[in-house]
C-alpha positions as CSV (number, residue, x, y, z in Angstrom):
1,X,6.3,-5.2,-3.2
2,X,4.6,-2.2,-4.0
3,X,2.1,-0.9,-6.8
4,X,4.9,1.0,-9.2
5,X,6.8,-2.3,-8.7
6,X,3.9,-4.5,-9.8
7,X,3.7,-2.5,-13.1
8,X,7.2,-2.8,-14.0
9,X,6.0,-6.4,-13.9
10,X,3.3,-6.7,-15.1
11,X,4.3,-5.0,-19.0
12,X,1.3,-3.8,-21.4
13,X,0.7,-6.2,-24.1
14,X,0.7,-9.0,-21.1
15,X,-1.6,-12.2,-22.4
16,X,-3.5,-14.2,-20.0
17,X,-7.0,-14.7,-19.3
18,X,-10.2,-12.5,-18.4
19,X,-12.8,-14.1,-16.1
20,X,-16.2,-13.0,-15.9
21,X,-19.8,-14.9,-14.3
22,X,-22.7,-15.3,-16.9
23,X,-24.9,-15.1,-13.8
24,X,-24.4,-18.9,-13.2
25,X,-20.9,-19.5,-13.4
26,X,-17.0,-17.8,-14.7
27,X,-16.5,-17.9,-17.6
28,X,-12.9,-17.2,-18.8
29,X,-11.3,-16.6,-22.0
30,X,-7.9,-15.7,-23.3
31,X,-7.4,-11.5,-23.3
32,X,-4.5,-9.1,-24.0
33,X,-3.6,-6.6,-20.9
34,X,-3.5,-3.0,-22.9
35,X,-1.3,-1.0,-20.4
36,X,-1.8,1.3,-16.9
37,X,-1.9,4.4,-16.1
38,X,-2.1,5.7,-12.4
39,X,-4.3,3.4,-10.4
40,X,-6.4,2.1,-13.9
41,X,-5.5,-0.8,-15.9
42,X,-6.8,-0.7,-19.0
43,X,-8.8,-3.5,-21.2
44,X,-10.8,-3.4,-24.2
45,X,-13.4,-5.0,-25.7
46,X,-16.8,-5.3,-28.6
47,X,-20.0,-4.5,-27.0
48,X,-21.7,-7.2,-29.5
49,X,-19.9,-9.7,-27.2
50,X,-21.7,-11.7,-24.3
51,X,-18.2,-11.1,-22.5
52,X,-19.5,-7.2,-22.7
53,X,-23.1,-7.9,-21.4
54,X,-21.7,-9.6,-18.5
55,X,-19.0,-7.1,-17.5
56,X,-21.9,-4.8,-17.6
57,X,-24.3,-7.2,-15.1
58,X,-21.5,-7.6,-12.9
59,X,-18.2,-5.2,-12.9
60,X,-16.3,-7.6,-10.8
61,X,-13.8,-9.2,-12.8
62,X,-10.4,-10.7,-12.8
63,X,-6.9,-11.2,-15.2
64,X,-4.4,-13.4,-15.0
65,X,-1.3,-13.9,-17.1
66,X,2.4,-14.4,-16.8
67,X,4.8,-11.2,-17.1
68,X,8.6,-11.4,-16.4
69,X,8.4,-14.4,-14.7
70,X,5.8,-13.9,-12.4
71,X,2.4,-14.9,-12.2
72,X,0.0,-11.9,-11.4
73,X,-3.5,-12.3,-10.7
74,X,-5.7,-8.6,-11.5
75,X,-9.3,-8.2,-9.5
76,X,-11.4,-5.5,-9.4
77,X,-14.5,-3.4,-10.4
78,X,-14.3,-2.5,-14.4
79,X,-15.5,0.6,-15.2
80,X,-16.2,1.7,-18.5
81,X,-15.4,5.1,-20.6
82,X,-18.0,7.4,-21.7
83,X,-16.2,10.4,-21.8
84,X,-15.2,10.8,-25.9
85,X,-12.0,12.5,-24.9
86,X,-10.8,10.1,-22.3
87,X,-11.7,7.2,-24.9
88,X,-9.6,8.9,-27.4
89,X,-6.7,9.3,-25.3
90,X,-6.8,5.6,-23.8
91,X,-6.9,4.4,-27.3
92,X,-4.1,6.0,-28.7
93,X,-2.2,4.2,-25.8
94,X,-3.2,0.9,-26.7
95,X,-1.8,-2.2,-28.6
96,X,-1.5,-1.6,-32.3
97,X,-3.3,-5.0,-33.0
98,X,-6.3,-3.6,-31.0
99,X,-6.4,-0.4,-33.3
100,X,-6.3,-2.4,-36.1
101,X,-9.0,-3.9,-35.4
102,X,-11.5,-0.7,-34.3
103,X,-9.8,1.4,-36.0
104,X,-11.0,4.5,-34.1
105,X,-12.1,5.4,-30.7
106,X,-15.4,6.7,-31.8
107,X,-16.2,3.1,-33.3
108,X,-19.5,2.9,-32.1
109,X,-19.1,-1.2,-31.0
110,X,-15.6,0.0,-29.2
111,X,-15.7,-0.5,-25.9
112,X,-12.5,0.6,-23.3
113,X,-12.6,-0.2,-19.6
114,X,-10.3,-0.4,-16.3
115,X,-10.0,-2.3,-13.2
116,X,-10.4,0.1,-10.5
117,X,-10.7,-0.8,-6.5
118,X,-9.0,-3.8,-6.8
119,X,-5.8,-6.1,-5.9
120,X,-2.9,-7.9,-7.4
121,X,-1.6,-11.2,-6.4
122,X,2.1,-12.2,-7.7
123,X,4.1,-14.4,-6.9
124,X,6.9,-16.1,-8.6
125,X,7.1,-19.9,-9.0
126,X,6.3,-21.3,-6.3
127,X,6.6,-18.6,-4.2
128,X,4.8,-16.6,-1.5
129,X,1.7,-14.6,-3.0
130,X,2.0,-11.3,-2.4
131,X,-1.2,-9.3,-2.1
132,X,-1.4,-5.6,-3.4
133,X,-4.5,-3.7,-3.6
134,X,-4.8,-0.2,-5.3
């Protein structure tokens, strides 16, 4: 399996879980997959959130959730948008639930990331894992 065939799998709007570390230990709660674009998966999330603060002390983080059938396991460096433009684009792309809830891009506790440097594992079932990195 390759990368293009990955994200026919792996559909925006996929739920599943976000891990981070707090410094001690993971801490993991239940997160919405926005979509992908090139070799960038996109999340998003409040800056008033500890889940913020420790994306920030460590960019290494993982998703996992079940799309199509398949379980797929994101990792990877998250690296946040500054560029006002490039925030504005990403968030006219993203899940109407999330706009609803920010309302704009320029809302100034808005935050929009993507997994960059990292690797897939899917597998179906029981099945193999499959290991893709991007």
């Amino acid at each position: 399996m390759n990368l293009e065939e990955v994200k026919e799998i792996f559909k925006p709007g996929t739920i599943g879980y976000f891990a981070t570390t707090n410094g001690e230990q993971l801490e993991i709660r239940g997160w919405q997959f926005q979509y992908s674009e090139g070799n960038k998966f996109y999340f998003g999330t409040g800056n008033i959130k500890e889940v913020y603060k420790q994306i920030k002390a460590n960019p290494q983080v993982a998703f996992a959730g079940v799309s199509e059938g398949y379980n797929v396991r994101l990792s990877g460096k998250a690296v946040f948008i500054t560029d006002a433009a490039e925030k504005a684009d990403v968030f006219s792309k993203i899940s109407k639930g999330v706009q609803d809830i920010y309302k704009t891009a320029t809302n100034p506790v808005f935050e929009l990331f993507y997994i960059e440097a990292g690797e897939f594992k899917i597998n179906k079932g029981y099945g193999p894992i499959e290991v893709i990195k991007f």
